[in-house]
C-alpha positions, 0 to 999 in steps of 0.5 A: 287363920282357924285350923281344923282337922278334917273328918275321919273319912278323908283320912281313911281314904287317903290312907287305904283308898290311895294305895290300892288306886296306886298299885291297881294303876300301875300298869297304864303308869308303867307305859307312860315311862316306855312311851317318853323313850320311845316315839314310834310306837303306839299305845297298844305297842307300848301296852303290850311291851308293859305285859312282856313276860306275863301278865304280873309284869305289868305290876312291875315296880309297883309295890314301890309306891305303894307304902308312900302313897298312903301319906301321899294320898291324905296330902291330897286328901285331908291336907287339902282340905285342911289348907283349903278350910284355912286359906279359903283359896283353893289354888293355893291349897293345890299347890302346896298340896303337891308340893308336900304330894312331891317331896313324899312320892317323887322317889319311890315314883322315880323308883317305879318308873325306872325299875319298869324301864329296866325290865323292858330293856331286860327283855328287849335287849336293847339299851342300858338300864339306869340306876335306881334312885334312892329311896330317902331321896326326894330331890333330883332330877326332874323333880320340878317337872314332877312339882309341877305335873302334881298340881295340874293333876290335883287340880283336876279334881279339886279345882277344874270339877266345880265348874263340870259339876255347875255345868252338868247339874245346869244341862241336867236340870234344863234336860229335866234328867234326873241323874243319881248325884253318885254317878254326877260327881263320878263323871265330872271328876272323870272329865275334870281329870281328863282335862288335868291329864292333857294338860300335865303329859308333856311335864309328865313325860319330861319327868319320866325322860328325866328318870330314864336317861343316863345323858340327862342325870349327869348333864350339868342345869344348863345340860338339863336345860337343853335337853329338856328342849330337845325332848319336848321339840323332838316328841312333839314338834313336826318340822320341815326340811328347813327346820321350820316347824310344821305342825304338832306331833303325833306323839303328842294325842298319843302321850295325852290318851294315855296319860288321860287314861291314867290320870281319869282313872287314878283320880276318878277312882280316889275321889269316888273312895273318899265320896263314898266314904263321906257318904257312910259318915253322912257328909255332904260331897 
């Protein structure tokens, strides 16, 4: 195995791009975590319940990731590329990619999600705040939902963009369109995060239940096992009055809307960062 080091550009993204994606996103994450307490309401609901109190209370909490995802983004970044470039299989970069992406940001990701639940319990009235997880703790629970949210979302652009760049360029070329290669990449990793976010909501969601609920924190595994089962049967399972199971929950296309929207926009806007920033040092995309 030969190792190199990526070039500068990768690392100046993840260093100062991933923040300023993490922090401008802070809002549409902000909603998810009301969304996995709440069923009923809907996404307009739950985005207006995150800007109670005034417009920079959509931001709330969201000074605490901000310093982590700077080592959080160059794992996504340069330590992918970097795994990648030495095992020759992408998957595998992906996953131990995430791995190292959840051991740096699963506090300070639990802290934001928890002081933002806590400010809608603050000005609704309604149920007890939780404690906020501790900073130089990257264990606890719902962290394996968070390992494994991590890799469906990196995957999005890592992974699942290939095929919607060979995809476009094939139907562009057959068009006889020409299209700027900047605005390509852009919305094929666009589309391709859209794909990673319908598939990581329920683990998404189950994360953000985790972190939010008094009963789950000190439920024993069998406890946290249970649970876990009861969450995603009661979000995103219809049943009948036998018990039977109908049909897919509503809850479900809202909860993938919206963690669509973040996952689009949180990866999109980092990856078009780092392209631009290949593309001022004249490398290939």
């Amino acid at each position: 195995i030969r190792l190199k080091l990526p070039d500068t550009p990768y690392f100046l993204a993840g260093a100062f791009g991933g923040p300023l994606c993490i922090f401008l996103t802070t809002p549409l994450r902000n909603a998810l975590t009301l969304a996995s307490q709440d069923l009923e309401a809907s996404a307009w609901e739950l985005y207006e319940r995150v800007f109670a109190g005034g417009f920079a209370a959509g931001w709330t909490g969201g000074w605490a990731p901000v310093l982590p995802s700077c080592p959080q983004f160059c794992v996504m970044g340069p330590l992918f590329h970097l795994l990648n470039a030495a095992s020759g299989n992408a998957v595998l970069a992906v996953v131990l990619s995430a791995w190292a992406e959840t051991l740096i940001s699963f506090p300070s990701n639990t802290i934001n999600a928890q002081m933002a639940f806590n400010h809608e319990v603050l000005i609704s009235g309604g149920g007890e705040p939780v404690p906020l997880w501790g900073l130089l703790s990257p264990f606890g629970p719902g962290c394996c939902a968070h390992f494994l949210r991590n890799i469906l979302s990196l995957a999005g652009i890592r992974i699942f963009n290939a095929p919607c760049v060979r995809m476009v360029t094939t139907t562009l070329k057959a068009a006889g369109w020409k299209v700027p290669d900047a605005v390509k990449f852009f919305v094929c990793d666009f589309a391709a995060s859209m794909g990673a976010g319908c598939l990581s909501t329920p683990l998404n969601q189950l994360y953000n239940f985790a972190i939010t609920s008094s009963d789950y924190m000190a439920a024993g595994v069998l406890g946290k096992v249970q649970l876990s089962a009861e969450f995603f049967a009661s979000s995103y399972l219809v049943r009948g009055p036998a018990g039977e199971v109908l049909c897919l929950s509503p809850t479900l296309a809202r909860d993938m809307a919206m963690r669509c929207a973040y996952v689009a926009t949180l990866m999109a806007l980092f990856v078009g960062i780092e392209r631009a920033a290949a593309r001022l040092w004249r490398l290939p995309p």
